[in-house]
C-alpha positions in Angstrom: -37.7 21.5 -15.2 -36.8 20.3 -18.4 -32.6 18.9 -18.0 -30.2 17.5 -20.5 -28.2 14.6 -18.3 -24.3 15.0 -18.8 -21.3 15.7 -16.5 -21.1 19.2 -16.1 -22.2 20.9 -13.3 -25.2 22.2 -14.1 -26.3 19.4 -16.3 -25.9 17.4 -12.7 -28.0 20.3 -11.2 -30.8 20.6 -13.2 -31.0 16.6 -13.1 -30.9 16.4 -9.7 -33.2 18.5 -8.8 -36.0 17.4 -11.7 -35.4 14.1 -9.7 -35.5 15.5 -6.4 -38.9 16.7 -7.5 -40.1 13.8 -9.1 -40.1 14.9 -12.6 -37.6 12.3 -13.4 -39.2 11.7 -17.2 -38.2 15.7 -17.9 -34.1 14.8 -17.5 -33.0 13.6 -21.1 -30.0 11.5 -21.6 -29.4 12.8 -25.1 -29.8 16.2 -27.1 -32.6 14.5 -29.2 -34.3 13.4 -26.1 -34.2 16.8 -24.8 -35.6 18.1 -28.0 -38.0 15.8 -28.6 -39.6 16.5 -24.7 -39.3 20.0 -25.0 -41.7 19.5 -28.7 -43.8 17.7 -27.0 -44.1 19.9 -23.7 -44.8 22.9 -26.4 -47.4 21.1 -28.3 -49.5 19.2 -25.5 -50.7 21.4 -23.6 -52.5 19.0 -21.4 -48.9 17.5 -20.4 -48.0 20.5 -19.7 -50.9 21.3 -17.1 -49.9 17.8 -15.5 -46.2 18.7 -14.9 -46.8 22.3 -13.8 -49.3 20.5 -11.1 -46.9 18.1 -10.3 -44.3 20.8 -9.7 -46.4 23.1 -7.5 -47.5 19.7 -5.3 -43.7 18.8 -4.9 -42.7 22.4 -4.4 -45.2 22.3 -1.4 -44.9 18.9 -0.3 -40.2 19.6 -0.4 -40.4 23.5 1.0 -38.5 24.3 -2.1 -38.2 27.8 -2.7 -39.4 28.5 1.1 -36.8 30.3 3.1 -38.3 30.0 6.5 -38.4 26.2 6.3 -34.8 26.0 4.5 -33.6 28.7 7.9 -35.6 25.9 10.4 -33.6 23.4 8.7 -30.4 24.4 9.0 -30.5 25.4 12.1 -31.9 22.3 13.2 -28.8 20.6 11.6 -26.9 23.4 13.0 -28.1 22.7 16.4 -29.1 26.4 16.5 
């Protein structure tokens, strides 16, 4: 998930969460930044075969985007 840093809410959101999935080189402190990654994503297509497997492995290994293990969770917190 490409992510523009900045203050905003979803700015924060997209960060966080191309952090919490360990794509940290895809958030982009500027507007050039951001551009110049998102060229670069478009053009290379072997970088782009690296992050998409990188994503998948860290969308497995997190249980993001798994509803049964996000339910299990909060009920665990939830003492449920």
């Amino acid at each position: 998930m490409l992510a523009l840093a900045g203050d905003r809410p979803l700015a924060r959101m997209g960060a966080g969460l191309s952090a919490f999935l360990g794509l940290d080189e895809l958030v982009c402190p500027t507007m050039q930044a951001y551009i110049d990654t998102a060229v670069d994503l478009a053009t290379d297509a072997q970088r782009r075969r690296d992050v998409r497997r990188r994503l998948d492995e860290a969308v497995r290994r997190t249980g993001l985007f798994d509803p049964r293990r996000i339910a299990s969770a909060l009920e665990d917190v939830a003492g449920a």
